[in-house]
NUNU-740825 format. One record per atom (N, C-alpha, C, O): x, y, z; residue number from 1; atom name. Coordinates in Angstrom, 2 decimals. Each point is the difference from the previous one (the first is absolute). Layout:
N
X:Y:Z:i:at
X:Y:Z:NUM:CA
...
This chain:
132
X:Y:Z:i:at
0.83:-1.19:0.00:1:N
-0.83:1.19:0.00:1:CA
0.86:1.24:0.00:1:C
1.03:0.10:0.68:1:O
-1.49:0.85:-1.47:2:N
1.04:1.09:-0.17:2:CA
-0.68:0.87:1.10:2:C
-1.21:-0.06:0.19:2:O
1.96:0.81:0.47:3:N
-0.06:1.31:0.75:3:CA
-0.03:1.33:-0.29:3:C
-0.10:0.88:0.86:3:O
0.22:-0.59:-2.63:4:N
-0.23:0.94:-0.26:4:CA
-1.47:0.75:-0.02:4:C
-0.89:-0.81:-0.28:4:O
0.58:1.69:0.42:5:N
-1.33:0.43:-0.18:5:CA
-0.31:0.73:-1.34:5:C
-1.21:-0.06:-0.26:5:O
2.00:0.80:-0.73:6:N
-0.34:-0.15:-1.06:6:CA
1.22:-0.76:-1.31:6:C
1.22:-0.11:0.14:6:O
-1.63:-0.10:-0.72:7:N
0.41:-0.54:-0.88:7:CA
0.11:0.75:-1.95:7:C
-0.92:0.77:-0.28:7:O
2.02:-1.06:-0.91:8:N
0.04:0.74:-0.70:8:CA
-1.16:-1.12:-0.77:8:C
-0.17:-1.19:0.27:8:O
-0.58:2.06:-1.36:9:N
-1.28:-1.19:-0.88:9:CA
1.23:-0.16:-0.94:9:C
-0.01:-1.22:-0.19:9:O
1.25:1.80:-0.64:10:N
0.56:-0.04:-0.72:10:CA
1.62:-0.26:0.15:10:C
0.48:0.89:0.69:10:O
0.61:-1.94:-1.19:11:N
0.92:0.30:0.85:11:CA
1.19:1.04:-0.66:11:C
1.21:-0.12:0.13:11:O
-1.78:0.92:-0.70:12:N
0.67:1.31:0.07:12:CA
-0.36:1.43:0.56:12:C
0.27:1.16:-0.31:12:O
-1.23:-2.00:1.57:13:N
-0.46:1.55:0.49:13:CA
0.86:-0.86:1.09:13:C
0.20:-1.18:0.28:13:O
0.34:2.99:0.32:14:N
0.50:0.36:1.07:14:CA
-0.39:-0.17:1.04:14:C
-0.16:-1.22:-0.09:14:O
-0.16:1.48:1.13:15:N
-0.73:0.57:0.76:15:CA
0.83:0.93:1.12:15:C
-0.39:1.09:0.39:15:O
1.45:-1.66:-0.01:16:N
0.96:0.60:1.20:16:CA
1.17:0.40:-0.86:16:C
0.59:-0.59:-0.90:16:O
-0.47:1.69:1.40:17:N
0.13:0.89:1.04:17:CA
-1.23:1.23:-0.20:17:C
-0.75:0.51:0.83:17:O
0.94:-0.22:-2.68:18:N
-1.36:0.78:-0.61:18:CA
-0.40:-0.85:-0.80:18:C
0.94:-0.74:-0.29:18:O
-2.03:0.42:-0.32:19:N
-0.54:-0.78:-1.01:19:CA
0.70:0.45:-0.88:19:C
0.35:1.16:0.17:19:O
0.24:-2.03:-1.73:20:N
0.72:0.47:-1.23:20:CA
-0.33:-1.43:-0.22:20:C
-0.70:-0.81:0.61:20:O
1.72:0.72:-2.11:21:N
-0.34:-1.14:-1.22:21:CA
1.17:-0.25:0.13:21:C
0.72:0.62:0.79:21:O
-0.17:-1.90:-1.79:22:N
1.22:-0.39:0.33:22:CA
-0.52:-0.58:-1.68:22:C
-1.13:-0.42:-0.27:22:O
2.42:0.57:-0.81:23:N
0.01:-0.75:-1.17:23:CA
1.47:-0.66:0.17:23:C
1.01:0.32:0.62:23:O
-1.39:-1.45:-1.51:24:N
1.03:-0.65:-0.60:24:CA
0.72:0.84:-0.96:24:C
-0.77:0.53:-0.81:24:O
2.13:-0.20:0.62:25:N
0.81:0.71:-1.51:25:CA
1.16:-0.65:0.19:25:C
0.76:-0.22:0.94:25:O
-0.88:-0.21:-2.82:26:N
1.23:-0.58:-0.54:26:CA
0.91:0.34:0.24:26:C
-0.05:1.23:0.06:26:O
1.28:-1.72:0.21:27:N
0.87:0.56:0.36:27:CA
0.76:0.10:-1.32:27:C
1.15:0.42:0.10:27:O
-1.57:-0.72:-1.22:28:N
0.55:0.30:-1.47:28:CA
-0.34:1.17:-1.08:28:C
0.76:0.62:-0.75:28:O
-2.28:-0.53:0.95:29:N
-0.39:1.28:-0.46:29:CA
-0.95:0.99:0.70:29:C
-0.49:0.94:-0.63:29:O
0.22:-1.16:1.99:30:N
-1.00:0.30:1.02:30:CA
-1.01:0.09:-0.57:30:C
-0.46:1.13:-0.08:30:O
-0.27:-2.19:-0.50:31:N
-1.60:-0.02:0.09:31:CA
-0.40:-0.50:1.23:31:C
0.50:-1.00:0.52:31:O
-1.54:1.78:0.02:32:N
-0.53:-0.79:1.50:32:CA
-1.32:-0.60:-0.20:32:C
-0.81:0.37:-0.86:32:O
0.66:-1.30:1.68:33:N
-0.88:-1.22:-0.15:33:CA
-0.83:0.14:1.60:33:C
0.69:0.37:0.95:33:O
-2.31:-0.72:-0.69:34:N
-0.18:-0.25:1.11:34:CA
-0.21:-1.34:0.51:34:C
-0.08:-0.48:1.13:34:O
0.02:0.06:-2.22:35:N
-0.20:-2.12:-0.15:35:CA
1.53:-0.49:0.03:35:C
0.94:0.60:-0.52:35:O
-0.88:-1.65:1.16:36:N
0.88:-1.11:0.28:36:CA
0.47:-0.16:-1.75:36:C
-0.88:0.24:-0.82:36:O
1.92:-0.53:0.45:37:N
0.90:0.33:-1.44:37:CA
1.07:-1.22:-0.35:37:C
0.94:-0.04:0.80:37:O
-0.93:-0.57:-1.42:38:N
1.17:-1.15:-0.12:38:CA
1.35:0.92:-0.46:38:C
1.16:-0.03:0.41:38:O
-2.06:1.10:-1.77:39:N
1.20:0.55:-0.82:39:CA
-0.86:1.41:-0.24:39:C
-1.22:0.14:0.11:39:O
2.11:0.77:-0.43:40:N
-0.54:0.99:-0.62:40:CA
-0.80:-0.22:-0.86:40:C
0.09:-1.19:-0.30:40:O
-1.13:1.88:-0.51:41:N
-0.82:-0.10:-1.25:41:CA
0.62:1.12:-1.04:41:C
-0.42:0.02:-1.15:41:O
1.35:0.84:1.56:42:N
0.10:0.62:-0.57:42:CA
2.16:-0.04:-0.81:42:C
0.32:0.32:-1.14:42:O
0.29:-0.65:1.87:43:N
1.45:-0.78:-0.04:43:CA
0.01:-0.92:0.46:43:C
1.20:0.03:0.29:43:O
-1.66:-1.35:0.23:44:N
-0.14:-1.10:0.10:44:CA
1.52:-0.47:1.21:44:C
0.55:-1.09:0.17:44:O
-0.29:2.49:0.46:45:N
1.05:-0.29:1.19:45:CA
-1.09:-0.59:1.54:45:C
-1.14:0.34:0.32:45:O
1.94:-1.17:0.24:46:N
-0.83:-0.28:1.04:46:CA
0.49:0.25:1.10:46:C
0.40:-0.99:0.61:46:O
-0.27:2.17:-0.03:47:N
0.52:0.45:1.32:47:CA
-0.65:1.18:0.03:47:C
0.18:0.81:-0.92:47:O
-1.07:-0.51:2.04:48:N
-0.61:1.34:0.12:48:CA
0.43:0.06:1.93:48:C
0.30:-0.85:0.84:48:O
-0.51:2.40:-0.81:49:N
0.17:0.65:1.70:49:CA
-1.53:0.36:0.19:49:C
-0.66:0.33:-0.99:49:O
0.22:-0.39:1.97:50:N
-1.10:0.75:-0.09:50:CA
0.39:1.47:0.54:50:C
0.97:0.30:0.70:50:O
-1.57:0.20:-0.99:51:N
-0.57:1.94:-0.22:51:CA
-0.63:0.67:0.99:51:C
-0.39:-0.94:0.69:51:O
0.06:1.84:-0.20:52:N
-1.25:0.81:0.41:52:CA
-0.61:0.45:-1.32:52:C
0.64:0.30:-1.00:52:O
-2.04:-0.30:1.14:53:N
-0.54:0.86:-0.99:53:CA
-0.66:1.56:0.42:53:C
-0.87:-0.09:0.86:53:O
1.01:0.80:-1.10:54:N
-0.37:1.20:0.20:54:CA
-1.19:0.22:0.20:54:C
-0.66:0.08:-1.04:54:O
-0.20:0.12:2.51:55:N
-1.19:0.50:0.50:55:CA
-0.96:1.04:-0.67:55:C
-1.22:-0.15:0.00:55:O
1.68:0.92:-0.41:56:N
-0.71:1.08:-0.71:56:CA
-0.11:0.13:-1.65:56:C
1.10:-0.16:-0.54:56:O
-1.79:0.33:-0.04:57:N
-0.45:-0.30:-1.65:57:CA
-0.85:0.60:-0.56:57:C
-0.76:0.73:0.64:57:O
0.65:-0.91:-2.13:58:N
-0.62:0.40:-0.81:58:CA
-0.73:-0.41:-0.52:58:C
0.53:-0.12:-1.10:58:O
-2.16:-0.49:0.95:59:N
-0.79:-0.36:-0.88:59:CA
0.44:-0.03:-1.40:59:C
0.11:1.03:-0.67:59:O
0.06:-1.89:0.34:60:N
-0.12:-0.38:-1.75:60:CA
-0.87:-0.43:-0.92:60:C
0.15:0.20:-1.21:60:O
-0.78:-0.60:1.55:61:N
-1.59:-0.82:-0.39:61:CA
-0.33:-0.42:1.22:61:C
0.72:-0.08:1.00:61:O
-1.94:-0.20:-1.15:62:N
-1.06:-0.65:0.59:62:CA
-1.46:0.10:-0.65:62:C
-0.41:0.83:-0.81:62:O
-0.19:-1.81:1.35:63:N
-1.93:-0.40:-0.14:63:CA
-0.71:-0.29:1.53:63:C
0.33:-0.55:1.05:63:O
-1.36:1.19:-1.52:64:N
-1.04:0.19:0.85:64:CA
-0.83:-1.50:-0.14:64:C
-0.78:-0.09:-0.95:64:O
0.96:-1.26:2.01:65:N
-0.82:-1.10:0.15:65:CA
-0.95:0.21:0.15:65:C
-0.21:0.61:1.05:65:O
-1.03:-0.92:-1.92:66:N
-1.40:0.00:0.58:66:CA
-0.81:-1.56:0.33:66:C
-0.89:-0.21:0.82:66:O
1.37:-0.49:-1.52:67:N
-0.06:-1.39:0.23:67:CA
1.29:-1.32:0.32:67:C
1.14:0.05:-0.46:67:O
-1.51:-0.80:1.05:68:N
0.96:-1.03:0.75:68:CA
-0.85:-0.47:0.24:68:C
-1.19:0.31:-0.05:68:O
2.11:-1.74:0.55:69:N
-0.45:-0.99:0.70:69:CA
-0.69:0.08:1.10:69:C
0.46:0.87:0.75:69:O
-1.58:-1.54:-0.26:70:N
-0.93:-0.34:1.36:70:CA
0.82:0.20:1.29:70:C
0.85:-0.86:0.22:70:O
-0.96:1.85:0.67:71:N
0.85:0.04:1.08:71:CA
0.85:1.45:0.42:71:C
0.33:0.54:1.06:71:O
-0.13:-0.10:-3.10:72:N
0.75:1.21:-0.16:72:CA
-0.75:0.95:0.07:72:C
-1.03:0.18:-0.66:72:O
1.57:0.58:1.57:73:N
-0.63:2.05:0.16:73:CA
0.49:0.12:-1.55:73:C
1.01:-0.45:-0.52:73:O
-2.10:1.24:-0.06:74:N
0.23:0.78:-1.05:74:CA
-1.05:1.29:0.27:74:C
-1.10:-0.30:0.44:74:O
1.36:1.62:-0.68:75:N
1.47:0.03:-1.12:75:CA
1.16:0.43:0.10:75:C
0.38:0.79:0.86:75:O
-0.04:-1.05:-1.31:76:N
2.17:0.14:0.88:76:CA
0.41:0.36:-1.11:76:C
-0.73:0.00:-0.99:76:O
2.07:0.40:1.00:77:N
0.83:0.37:-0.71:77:CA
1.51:-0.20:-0.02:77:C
0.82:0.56:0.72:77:O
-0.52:-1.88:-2.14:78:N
1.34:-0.35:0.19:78:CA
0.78:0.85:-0.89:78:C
-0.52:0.63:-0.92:78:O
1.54:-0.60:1.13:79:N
1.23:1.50:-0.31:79:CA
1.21:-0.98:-0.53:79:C
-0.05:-1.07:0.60:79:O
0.99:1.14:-1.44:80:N
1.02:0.44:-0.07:80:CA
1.06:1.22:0.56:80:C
-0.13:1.20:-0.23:80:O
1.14:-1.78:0.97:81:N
0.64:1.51:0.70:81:CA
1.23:-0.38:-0.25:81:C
0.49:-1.11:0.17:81:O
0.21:2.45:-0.74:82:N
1.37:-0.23:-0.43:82:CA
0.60:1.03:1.70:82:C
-0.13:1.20:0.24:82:O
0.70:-2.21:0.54:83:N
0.85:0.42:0.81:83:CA
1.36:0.19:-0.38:83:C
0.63:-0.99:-0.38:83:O
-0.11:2.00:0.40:84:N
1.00:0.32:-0.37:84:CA
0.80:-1.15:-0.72:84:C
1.01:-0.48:0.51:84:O
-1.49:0.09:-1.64:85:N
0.52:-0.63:-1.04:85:CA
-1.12:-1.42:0.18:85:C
-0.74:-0.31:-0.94:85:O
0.74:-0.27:1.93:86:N
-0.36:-1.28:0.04:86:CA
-1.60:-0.12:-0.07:86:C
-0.72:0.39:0.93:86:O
0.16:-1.05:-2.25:87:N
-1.17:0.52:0.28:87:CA
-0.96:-1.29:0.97:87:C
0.38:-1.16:0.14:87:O
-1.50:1.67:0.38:88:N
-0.50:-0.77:1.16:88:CA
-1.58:0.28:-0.39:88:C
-0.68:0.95:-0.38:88:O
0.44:-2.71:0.77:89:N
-1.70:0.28:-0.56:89:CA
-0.49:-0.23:1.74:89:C
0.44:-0.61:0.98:89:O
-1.47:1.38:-1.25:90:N
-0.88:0.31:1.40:90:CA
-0.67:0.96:-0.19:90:C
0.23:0.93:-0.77:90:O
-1.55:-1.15:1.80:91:N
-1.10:0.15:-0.12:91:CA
0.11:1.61:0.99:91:C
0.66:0.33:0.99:91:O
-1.92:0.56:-2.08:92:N
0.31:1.31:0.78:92:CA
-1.07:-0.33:1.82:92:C
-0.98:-0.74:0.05:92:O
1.40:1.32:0.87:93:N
-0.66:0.04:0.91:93:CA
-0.64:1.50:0.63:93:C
0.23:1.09:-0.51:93:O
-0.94:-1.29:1.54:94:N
-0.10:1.35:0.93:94:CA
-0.55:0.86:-1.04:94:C
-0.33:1.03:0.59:94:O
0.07:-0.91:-1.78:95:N
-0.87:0.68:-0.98:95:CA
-0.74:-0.40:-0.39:95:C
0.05:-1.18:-0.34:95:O
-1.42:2.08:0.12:96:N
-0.72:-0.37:-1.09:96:CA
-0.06:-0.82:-1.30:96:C
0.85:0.58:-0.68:96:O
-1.15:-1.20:0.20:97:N
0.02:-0.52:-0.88:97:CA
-0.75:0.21:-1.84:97:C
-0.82:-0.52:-0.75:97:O
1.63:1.45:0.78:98:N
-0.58:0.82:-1.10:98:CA
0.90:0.53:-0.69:98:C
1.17:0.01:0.39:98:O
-1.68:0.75:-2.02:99:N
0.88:1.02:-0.47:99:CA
0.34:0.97:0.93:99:C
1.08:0.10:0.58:99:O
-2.03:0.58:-0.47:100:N
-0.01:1.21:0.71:100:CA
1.55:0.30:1.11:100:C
0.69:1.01:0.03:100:O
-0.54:-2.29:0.77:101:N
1.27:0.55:1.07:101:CA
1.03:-1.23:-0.46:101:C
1.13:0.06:0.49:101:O
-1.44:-1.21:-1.41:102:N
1.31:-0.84:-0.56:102:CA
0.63:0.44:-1.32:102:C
-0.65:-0.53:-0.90:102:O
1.58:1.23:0.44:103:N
0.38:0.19:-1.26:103:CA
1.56:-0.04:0.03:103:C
0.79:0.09:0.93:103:O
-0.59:-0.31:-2.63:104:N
1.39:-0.31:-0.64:104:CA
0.86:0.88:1.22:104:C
-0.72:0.62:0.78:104:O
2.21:-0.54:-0.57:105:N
0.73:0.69:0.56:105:CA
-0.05:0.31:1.32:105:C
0.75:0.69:0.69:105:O
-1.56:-1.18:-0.49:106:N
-0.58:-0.07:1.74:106:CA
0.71:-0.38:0.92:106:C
0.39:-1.17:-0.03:106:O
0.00:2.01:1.13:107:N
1.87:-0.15:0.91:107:CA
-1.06:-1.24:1.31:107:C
-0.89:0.51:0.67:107:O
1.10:-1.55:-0.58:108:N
-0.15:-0.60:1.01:108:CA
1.07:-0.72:0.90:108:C
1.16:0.10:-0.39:108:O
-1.32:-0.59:1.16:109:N
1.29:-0.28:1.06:109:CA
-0.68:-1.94:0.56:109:C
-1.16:-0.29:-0.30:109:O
1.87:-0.56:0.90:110:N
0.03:-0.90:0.22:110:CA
-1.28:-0.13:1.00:110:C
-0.27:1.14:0.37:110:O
-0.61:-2.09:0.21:111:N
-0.40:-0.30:1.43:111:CA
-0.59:-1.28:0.11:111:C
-0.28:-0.70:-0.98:111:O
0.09:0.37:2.20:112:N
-0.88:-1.53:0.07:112:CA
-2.07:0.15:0.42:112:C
-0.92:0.77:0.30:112:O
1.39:-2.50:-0.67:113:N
-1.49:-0.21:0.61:113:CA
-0.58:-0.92:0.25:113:C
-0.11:-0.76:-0.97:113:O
-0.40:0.41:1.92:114:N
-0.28:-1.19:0.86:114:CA
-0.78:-0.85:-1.04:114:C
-0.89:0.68:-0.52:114:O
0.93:-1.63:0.16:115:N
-0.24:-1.22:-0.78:115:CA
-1.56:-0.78:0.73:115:C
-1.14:0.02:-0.46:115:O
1.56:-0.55:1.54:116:N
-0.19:-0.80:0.67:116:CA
0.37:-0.66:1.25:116:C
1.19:-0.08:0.31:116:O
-2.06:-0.39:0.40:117:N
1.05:-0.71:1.32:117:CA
-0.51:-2.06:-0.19:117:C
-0.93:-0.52:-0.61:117:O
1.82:0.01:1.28:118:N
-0.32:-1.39:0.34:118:CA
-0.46:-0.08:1.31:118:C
-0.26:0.99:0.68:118:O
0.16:-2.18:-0.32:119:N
-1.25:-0.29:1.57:119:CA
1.04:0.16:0.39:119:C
-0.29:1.17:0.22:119:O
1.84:-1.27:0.28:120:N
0.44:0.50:0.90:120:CA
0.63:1.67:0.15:120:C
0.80:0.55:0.77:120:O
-1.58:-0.13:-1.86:121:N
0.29:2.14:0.05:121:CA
1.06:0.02:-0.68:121:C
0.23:1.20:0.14:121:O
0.81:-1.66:-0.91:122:N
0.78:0.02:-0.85:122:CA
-0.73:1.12:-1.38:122:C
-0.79:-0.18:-0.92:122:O
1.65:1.45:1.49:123:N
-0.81:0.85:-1.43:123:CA
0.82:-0.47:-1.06:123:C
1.19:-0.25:0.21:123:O
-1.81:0.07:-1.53:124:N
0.96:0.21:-1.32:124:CA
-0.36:1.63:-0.52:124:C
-1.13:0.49:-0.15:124:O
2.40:0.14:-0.06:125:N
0.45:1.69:-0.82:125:CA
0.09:-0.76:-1.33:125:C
0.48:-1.06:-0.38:125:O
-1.22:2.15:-0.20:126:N
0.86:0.07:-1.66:126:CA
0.14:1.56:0.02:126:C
-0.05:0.69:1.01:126:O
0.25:-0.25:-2.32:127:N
0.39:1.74:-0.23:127:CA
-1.17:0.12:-0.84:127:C
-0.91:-0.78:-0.27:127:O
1.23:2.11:-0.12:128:N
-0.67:0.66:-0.99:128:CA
0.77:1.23:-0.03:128:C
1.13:0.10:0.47:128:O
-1.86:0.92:-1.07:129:N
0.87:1.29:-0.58:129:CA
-1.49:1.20:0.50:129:C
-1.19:-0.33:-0.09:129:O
1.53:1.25:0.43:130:N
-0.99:0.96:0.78:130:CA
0.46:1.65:-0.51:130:C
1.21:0.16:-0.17:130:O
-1.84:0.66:0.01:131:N
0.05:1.38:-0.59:131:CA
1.18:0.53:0.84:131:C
0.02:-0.25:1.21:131:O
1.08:1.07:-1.86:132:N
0.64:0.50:0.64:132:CA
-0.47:1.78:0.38:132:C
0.70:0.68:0.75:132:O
């Protein structure tokens, strides 16, 4: 039984000391990866460090969900965010869900959010991205 009380939903979220991301980059041409990697996809070297990825970002695309699967809040809004180079898909939070306050170029910054708990209170965090 683990003793932690929350837990990351993803294993490149952070959580301690501040919540951040963590990528995989090649150590041949630095493409970063957030999935487990045999070899690069891009130089086919297989040795990567992992990274910090940069908390704060830029909207690049995104769509407004109005439909999903049975279970899913809609309507949400998943984003593309180019953090300072690395781009990161996640879902906008803490906003509306609309044109009106989600658009292209939009400065947002990193944060979490409680998932879920198990019968023994074990929260699971994932992130999202929130208006800066």
């Amino acid at each position: 039984m683990s003793t932690a009380t929350t837990i990351p939903f993803v294993d490149y979220l952070v959580l301690e000391p501040e919540p951040h991301l963590i990528a995989h980059e090649c150590t041949g041409c630095g493409a970063r990866y957030f999935d487990r990697r045999n070899a690069c996809a891009g130089c086919f070297a297989t040795e990567f460090r992992d990274v910090d990825v940069a908390s704060d970002g830029i909207v690049r695309s995104f769509t407004i969900v109005t439909f999903a699967a049975p279970g899913v809040e809609v309507p949400f809004v998943a984003a593309l965010v180019d953090c300072d180079g690395t781009s990161v898909r996640g879902n906008i939070v803490n906003c509306p869900p609309d044109p009106e306050h989600v658009t292209l170029g939009m400065a947002v910054r990193l944060t979490t959010v409680a998932v879920g708990a198990d019968d023994n209170g074990v929260q699971a965090v994932n992130y999202g991205f929130e208006p800066r």
